[in-house]
N, C-alpha and C positions, 0 to 999 in steps of 0.2 A: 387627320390632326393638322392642323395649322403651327408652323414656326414661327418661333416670334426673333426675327431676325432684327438687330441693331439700328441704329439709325442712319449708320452707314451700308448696311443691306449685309451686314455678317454674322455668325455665329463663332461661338467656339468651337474647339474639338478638341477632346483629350484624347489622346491615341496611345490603347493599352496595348502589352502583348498578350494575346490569348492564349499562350500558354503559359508565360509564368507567371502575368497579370502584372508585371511591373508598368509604371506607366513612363510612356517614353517622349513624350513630349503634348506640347498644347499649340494648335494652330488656329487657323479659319477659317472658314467655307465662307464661298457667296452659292447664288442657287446653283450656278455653271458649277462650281466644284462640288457639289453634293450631287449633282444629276448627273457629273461623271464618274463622282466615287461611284455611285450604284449601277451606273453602267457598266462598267468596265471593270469594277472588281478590286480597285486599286486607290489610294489613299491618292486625290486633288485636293489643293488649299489653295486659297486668294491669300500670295503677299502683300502684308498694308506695308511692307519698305518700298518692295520694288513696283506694286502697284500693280499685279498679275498674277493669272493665275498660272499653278506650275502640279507639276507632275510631282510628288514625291519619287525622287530614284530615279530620274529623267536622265539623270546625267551622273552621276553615282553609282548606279546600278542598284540602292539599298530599296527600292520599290518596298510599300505595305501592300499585300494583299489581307482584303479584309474580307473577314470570317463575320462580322456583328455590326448592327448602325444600332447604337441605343439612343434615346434622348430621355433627357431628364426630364422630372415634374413640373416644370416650367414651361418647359418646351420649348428653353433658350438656350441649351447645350447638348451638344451632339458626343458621343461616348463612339469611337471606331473600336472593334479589338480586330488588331491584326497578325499576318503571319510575317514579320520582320525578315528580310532578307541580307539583312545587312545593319550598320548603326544606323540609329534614327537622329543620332546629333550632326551637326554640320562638324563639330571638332573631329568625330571618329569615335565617340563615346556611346556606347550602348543607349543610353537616355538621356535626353538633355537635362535630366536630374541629378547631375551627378557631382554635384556640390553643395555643401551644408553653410548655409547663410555666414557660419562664422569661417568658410573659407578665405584665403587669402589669394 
């Protein structure tokens, strides 16, 4: 199956936990991060701030190992579940979900 990657040459990725299925955040692949997620076992994204790509948990130690690669019917979005070792927020928050639009 062919991805249909952006016109910047990226994808999404929602990144659930596979065990509670809460979802814990949304990132992006280029091909180098998706050919290392699946190498190696372990959740890579292309930063579009800082312009590279990075290791989730490189430096945190909250590394995802991933149990799943799903893509959707489109075949423009990449579904990870993985096994959380740590927060998945850069705050220290379990999910980067974790505020209700009418927070303050």
């Amino acid at each position: 199956m062919e991805i249909k990657w952006d016109e910047r040459g990226l994808l999404p990725a929602i990144v659930q936990d596979a065990q509670s299925g809460a979802v814990l955040m949304l990132a992006y692949m280029n091909e180098e991060a998706l050919r290392l997620t699946l190498e190696t076992g372990e959740a890579h994204f292309w930063s579009r701030s800082r312009n590279e790509l990075w290791h989730k948990g490189a430096t945190s130690g909250n590394v995802q190992r991933v149990r799943d690669v799903r893509v959707d019917c489109d075949v423009d979005t990449i579904l990870l579940k993985v096994d959380p070792a740590g927060p998945a927020c850069h705050t220290g928050e379990y999910s980067c979900f974790y505020r209700t639009l009418t927070d303050e």
